[in-house]
N, C-alpha and C positions, 0 to 999 in steps of 0.2 A: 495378712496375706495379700501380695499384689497380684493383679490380675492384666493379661496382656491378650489381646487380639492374635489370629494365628498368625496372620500376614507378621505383626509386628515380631511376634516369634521367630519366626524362619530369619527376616531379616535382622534381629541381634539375638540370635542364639547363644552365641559367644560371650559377650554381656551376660546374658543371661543364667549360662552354665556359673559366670564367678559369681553371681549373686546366691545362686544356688548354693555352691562351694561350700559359702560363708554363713550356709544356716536358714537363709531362707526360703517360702515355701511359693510357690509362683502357680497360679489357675491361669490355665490358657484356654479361652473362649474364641468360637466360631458362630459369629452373628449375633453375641452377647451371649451364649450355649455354652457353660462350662462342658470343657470337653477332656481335658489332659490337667494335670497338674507334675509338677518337676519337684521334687522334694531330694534334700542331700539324701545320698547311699549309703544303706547303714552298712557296717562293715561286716564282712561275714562269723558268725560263732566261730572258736574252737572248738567243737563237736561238726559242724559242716568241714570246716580245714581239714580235721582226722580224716574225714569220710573222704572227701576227697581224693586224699594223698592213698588211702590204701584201694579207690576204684582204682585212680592211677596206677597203680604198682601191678595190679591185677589187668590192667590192657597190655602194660609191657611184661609182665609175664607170658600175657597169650604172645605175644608176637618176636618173644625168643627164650623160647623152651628150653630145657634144662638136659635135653635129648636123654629122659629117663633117668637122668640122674635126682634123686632128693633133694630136699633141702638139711633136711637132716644126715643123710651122707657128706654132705661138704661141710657140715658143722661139726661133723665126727671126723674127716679126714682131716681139717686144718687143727685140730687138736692133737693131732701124732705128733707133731712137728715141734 
């Protein structure tokens, strides 16, 4: 694991992010004080994705209603058809 000063951090961050990228783990020290460490993003579960996508679905429902109509009434009414 390399280790980089913070000064040195702030000025190649950039560097740093593709180092990152590519796998590795970077400790970033303040006055030789491990303080931060930069580790790749794991990607998120499919169980968080789910969760997600149906909080989502549930703020745009709040914020445009169905003005009383079901969900089940338009799953019945597209069915006559």
């Amino acid at each position: 694991m390399a280790t980089v000063g913070a000064y040195e951090a702030r000025t190649h961050l950039a560097a740093l992010l593709e180092r990152v990228a590519k796998g590795e783990r970077i400790t970033i020290t303040k006055h030789g004080v491990p303080v931060a460490q930069l580790v790749p993003a794991q990607p998120a579960s499919d169980r968080e994705k789910r969760l997600g996508a149906i909080a989502e679905l549930r703020r745009l429902r709040e914020k445009h209603p169905l003005n009383g109509v079901t969900i089940r009434e338009l799953i019945d009414d597209g069915r006559r058809f």
